[in-house]
C-alpha positions in Angstrom: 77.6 -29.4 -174.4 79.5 -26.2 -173.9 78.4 -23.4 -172.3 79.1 -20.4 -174.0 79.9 -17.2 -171.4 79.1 -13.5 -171.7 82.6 -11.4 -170.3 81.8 -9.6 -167.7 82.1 -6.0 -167.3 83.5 -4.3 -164.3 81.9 -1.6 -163.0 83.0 1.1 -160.9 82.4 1.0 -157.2 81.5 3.7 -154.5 85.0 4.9 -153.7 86.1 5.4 -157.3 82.9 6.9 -157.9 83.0 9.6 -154.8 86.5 10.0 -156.2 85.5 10.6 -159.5 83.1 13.1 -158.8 85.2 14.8 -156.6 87.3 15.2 -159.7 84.5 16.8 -161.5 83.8 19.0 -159.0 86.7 20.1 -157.2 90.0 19.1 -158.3 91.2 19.7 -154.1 91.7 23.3 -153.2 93.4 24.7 -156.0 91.7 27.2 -157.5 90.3 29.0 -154.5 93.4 31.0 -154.3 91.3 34.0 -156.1 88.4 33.5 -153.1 91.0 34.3 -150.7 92.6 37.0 -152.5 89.4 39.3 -153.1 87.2 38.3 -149.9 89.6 37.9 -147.0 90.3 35.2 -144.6 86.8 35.4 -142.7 84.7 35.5 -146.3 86.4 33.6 -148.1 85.1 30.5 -145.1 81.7 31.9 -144.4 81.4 31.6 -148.7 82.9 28.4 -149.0 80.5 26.8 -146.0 77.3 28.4 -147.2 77.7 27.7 -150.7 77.4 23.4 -150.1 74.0 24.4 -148.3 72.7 26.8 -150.9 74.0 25.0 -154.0 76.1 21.4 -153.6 73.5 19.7 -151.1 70.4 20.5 -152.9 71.9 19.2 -156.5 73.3 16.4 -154.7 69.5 15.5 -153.4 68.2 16.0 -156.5 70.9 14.1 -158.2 70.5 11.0 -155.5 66.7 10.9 -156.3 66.9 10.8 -160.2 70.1 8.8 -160.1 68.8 6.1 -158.3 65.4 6.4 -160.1 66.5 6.4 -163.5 70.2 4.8 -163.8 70.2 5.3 -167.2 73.6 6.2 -169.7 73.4 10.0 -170.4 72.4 11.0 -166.7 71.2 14.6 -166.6 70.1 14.6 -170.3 67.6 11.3 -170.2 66.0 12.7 -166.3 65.1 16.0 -168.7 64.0 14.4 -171.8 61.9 11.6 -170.2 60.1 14.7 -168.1 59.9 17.4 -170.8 60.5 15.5 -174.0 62.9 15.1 -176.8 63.1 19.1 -177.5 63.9 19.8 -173.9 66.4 17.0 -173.7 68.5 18.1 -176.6 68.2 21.6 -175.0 69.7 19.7 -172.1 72.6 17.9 -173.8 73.6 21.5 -175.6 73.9 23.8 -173.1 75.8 20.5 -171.0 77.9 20.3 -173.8 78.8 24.1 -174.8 79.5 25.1 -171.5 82.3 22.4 -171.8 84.0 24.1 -174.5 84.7 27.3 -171.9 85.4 24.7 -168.9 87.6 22.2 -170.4 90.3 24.3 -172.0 90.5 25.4 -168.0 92.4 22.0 -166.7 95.2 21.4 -169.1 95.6 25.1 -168.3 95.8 24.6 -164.4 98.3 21.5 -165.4 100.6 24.1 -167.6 100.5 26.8 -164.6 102.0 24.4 -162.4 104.3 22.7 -164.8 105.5 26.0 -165.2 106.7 26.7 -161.3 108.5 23.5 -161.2 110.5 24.9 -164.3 109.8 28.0 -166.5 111.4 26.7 -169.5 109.4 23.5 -169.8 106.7 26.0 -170.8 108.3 29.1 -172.5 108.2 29.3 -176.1 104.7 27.3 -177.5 105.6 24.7 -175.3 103.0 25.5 -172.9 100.2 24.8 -175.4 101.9 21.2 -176.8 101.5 20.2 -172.8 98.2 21.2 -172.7 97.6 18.7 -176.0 99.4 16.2 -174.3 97.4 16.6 -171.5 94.4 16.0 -173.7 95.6 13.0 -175.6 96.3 11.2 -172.5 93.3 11.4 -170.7 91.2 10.7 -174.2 93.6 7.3 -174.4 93.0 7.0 -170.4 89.2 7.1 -171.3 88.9 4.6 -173.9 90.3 2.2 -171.1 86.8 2.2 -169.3 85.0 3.9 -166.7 86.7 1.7 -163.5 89.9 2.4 -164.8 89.0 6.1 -164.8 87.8 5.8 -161.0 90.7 3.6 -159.8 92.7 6.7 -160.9 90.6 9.3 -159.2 91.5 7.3 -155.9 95.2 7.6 -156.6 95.4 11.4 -157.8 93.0 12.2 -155.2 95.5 11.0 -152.4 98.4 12.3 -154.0 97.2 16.0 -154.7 96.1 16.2 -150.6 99.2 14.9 -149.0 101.0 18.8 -149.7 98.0 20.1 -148.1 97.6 18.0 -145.0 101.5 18.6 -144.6 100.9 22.4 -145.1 98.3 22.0 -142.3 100.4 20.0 -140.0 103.3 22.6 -140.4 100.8 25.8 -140.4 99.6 24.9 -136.9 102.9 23.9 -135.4 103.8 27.5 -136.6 101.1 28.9 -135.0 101.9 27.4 -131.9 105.2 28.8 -131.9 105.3 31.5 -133.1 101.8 32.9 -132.2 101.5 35.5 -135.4 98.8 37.9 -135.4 95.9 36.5 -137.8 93.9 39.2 -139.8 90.1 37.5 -140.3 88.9 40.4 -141.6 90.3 43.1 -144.3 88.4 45.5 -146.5 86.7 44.4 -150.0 85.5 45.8 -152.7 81.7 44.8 -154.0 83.7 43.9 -157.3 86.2 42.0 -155.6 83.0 39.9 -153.4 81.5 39.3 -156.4 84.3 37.6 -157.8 84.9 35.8 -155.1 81.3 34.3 -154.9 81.2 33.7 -158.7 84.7 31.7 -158.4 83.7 29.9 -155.3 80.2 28.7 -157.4 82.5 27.6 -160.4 84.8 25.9 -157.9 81.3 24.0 -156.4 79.3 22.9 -159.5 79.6 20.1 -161.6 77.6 17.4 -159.3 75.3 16.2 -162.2 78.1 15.3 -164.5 78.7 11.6 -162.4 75.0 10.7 -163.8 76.0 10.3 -167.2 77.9 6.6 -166.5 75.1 5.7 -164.2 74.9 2.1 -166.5 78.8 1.4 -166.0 78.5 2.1 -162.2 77.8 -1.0 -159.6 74.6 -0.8 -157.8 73.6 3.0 -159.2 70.5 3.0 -157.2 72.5 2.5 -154.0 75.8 4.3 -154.9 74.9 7.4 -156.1 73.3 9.0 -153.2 75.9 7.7 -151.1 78.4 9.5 -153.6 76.6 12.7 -153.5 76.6 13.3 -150.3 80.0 11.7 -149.8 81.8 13.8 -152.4 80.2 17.0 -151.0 81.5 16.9 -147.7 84.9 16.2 -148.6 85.4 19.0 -151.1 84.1 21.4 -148.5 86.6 20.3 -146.1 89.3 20.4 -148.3 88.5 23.6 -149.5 88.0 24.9 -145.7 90.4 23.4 -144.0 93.6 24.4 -145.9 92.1 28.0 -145.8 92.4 27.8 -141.7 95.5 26.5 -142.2 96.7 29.6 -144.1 95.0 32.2 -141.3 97.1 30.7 -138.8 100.4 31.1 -140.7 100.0 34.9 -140.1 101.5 35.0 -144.1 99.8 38.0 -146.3 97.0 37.0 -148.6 97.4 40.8 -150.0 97.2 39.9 -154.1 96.7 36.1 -153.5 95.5 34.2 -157.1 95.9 31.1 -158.3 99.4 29.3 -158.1 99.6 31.3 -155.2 99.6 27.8 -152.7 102.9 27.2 -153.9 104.5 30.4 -152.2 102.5 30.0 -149.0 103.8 26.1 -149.0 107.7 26.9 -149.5 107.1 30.0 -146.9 105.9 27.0 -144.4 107.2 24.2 -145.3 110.4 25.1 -147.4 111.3 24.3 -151.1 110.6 20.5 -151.3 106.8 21.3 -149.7 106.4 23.7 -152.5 107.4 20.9 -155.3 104.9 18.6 -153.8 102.2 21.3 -154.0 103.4 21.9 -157.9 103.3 18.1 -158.6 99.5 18.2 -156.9 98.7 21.0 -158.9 99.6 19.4 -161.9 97.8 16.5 -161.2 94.5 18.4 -160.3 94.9 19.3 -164.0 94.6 15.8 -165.1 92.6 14.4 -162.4 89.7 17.0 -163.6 89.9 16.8 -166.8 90.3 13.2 -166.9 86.9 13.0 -164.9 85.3 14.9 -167.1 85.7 13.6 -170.4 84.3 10.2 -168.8 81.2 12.2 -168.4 80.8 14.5 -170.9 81.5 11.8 -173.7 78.4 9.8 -172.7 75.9 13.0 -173.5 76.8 12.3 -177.5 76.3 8.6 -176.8 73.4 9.2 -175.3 71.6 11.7 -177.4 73.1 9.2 -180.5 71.1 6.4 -178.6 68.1 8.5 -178.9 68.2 9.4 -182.6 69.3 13.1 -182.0 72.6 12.7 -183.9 74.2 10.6 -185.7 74.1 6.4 -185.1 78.2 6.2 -185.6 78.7 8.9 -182.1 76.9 5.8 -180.1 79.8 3.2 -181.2 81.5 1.6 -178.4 84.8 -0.6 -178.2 84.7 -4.1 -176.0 85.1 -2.1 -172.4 81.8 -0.1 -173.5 83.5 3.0 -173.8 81.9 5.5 -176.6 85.2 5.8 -178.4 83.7 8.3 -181.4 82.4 10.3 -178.8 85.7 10.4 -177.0 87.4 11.6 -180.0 85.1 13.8 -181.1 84.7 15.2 -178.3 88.8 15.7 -177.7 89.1 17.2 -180.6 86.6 20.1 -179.8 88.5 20.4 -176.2 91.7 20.3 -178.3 90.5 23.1 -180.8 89.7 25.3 -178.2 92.6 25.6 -175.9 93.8 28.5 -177.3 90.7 30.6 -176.9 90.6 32.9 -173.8 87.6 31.3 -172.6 89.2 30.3 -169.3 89.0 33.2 -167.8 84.9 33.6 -168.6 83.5 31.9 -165.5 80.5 33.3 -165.6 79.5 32.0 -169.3 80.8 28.8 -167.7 77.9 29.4 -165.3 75.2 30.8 -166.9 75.2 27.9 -169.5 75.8 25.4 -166.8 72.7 26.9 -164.8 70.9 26.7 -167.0 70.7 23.2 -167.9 70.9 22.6 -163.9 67.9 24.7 -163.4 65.9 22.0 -165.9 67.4 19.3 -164.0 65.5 20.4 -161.0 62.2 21.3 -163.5 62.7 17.5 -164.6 62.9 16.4 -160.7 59.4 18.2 -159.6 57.9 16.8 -163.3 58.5 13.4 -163.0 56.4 13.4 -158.8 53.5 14.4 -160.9 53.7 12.5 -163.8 55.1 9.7 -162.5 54.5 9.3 -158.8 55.0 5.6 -158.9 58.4 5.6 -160.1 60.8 3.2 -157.6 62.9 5.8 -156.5 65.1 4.0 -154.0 66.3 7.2 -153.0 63.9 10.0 -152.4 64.7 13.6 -151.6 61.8 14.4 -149.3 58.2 15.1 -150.0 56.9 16.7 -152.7 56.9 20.5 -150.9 60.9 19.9 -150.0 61.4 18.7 -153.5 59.9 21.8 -155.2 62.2 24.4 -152.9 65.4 22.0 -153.9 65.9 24.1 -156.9 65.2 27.7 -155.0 68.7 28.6 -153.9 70.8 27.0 -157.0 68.2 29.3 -158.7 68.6 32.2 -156.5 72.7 32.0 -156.8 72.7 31.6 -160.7 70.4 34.9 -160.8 73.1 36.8 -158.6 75.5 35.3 -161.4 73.7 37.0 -164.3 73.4 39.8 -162.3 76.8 40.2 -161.3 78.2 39.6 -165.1 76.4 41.8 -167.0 78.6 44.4 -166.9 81.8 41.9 -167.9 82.9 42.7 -171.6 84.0 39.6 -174.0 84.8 42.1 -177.0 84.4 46.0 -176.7 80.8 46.0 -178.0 79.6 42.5 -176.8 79.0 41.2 -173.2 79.6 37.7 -171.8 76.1 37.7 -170.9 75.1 38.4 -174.2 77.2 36.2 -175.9 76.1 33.2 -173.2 72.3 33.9 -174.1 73.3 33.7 -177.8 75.1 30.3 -177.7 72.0 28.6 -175.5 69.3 30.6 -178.3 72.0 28.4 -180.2 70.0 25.2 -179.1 66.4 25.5 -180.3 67.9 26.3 -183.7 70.3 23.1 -184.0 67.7 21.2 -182.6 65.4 22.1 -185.9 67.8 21.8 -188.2 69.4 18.9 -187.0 68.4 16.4 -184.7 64.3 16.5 -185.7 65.0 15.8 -189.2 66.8 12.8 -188.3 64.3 11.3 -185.6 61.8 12.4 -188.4 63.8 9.6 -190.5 64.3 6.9 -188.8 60.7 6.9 -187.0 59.8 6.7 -190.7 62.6 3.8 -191.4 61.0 2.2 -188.5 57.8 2.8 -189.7 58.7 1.4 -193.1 60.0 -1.5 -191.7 56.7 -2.4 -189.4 54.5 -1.9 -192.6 56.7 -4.6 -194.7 56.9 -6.7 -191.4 53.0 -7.0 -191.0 52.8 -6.8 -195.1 54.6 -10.3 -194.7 53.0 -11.6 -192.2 49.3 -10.9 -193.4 51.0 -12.9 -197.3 51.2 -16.0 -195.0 
């Protein structure tokens, strides 16, 4: 007798999984250039170690709790809709997957910038934009290869974007030694200027929740995630912190510092093949984030697919259990929208994103009191210290509405505006869409039971 043998999936381990979701939250410290610039030296550090307290470490609890509760495809999006229901959920996966149209278009960007200072004319002339596609093609392809191959890669990019930097820092304090230059903590900021600082630093810190969404393709999920959490959340504060100290000590201006600006401090340092290095990392922050990303935004489709919510052909998968329609689908949206100006609108970026973090946390406090007896392998604290979880990521997204409604998308419209039209968006897609076809096929099913026991009760 033969025995016949189901193949085995991998799965992706702890390492690739705190390096993946260091992908989808930090990319290394590129990006902070613009914290730097409009806070100053001493800010710009007491910002980027208060924000992990005040937003990272209280997502990541909430994250570990659910994650490890309820390792289920679709993260985020099935914790809401098994707490608040189907209308919630899809409210969920909406303002998830809208806010991804303003973040994505933001990493082939980063890659282009930096392609860019390795050689203007590789992206003069409309080139610039066929990089960016490129950029999108490859990591769709990359996807459809499987979450571990996804993480494996993390691991790599992740070393090769941070060697610059811990040469930058080597060289930075040798300098310092030497040359003893005189180190300005402090210089004076506009409110403006703060505000922007604070906003980009809360951009450059969220995105925890997005690792749930392969919670089926990872090994051990009840075990791995809340070692990932809080894993992933103490290296991307160090390596946004320590480079920064590294850069005080040079004694180099930060007077009109903004992004790409790491390059110039790197060559100033460390001469013109330190300054390629930080190029090539830059570029591959580009790929390593968006990369990430598309593992997890793909599965929200899949998911909500799963659930009846949109169509049955999103949820198809290929032999490595990859959601290959949503991939695509998903691409092509990212692709469609590269050319919008929509990377400079952080705060719609985080409005919409806060939002749907804000019912992750609703979703958390929910499910103790509906369902205390859930195994939850991980638990953040007691009931009391899992209610005030959500209190600062709330209190820091209300400073974020506060602090963009005066920012213009158009002459007569707001971003804020337009951010609360595209999540009043939801409720309105969610009637005209996805409850006419859970209306359906609870009545295929229905149909189908009725036939059943008609043939049954013939016998």
């Amino acid at each position: 007798m033969q025995l016949a043998f189901k193949p085995v999936r991998r799965k992706m381990r702890l390492l690739p999984l705190i390096a993946a979701t260091y992908f989808m939250v930090s990319g290394g410290p590129y990006g902070i250039e613009d914290i730097l610039g409009g806070a100053g030296f001493a800010r710009a550090i007491i910002i980027l170690l208060l924000l992990p307290f005040l937003w990272s470490l209280p997502t990541a609890l909430m994250i570990g709790e659910l994650a490890s509760a309820l390792p289920q495809e679709g993260g985020f999006y099935a914790w809401v809709r098994r707490a608040l229901g189907p209308f919630w959920g899809y409210q969920e996966g909406w303002l998830s997957l809208s806010a991804s149209i303003f973040d994505m278009a933001i990493y082939p960007a980063i890659f282009v910038l930096y392609l860019g200072k390795f050689s203007p004319a590789l992206t003069a002339d409309g080139r610039g934009y066929a990089w960016s596609l490129a950029v999108v093609l490859l990591c769709c392809i990359w996807n459809l290869r499987g979450a571990p191959a996804v993480g494996q890669g993390s691991i790599g990019m992740f070393v090769l974007l941070l060697a610059p930097f811990a040469v930058f820092m080597v060289l930075a304090l040798r300098h310092s030694i030497s040359a003893h230059p005189a180190v300005q903590w402090s210089q004076p900021v506009s409110a403006s200027a703060f505000s922007t600082a604070v906003l980009v630093a809360m951009w450059n810190y969220m995105g925890w929740d997005n690792a749930s969404t392969v919670a089926q393709e990872v090994e051990n999920p009840q075990r791995n995630y809340p070692r990932a959490m809080i894993g992933a959340t103490i290296l991307v504060a160090v390596t946004y912190v320590l480079p920064l100290i590294a850069m005080a000590f040079t004694g180099l201006s930060i007077a009109k510092f903004s992004t790409g600006d790491w390059v110039n401090a790197a060559t100033s340092v460390g001469g013109r093949w330190l300054g390629v290095a930080i190029v090539a990392g830059g570029a591959i922050t580009g790929i390593g984030m968006f990369n990430a990303l598309v593992m997890s935004y793909s599965r929200l489709p899949m998911a909500m697919a799963d659930d009846g919510m949109l169509p049955k052909i999103v949820a198809r998968r290929n032999r490595r259990n990859v959601p290959w329609v949503s991939v695509m689908f998903c691409g092509l949206a990212w692709a469609l929208a590269l050319k919008l100006p929509f990377e400079r609108l952080i705060s719609i970026d985080l409005i919409l994103y806060g939002s749907s973090l804000l019912l992750e946390f609703v979703a958390l406090v929910v499910l103790r009191f509906r369902e205390p007896d859930l195994p939850r392998p991980f638990k953040a604290g007691n009931l009391a210290f899992a209610c005030s979880l959500g209190v600062g990521p709330a209190a820091l997204i209300g400073y974020a509405l506060y602090a963009s409604r005066a920012e213009k998308l158009t002459a007569s419209s707001s971003a804020l505006a337009f951010a609360a039209a595209v999540g009043l968006l939801g409720p309105i897609l969610y009637w005209l869409t996805a409850a006419p076809l859970a209306r359906r096929r609870l009545a295929s099913a229905s149909a189908t039971e009725d036939l059943v026991g008609r043939h049954l009760h013939s016998k």
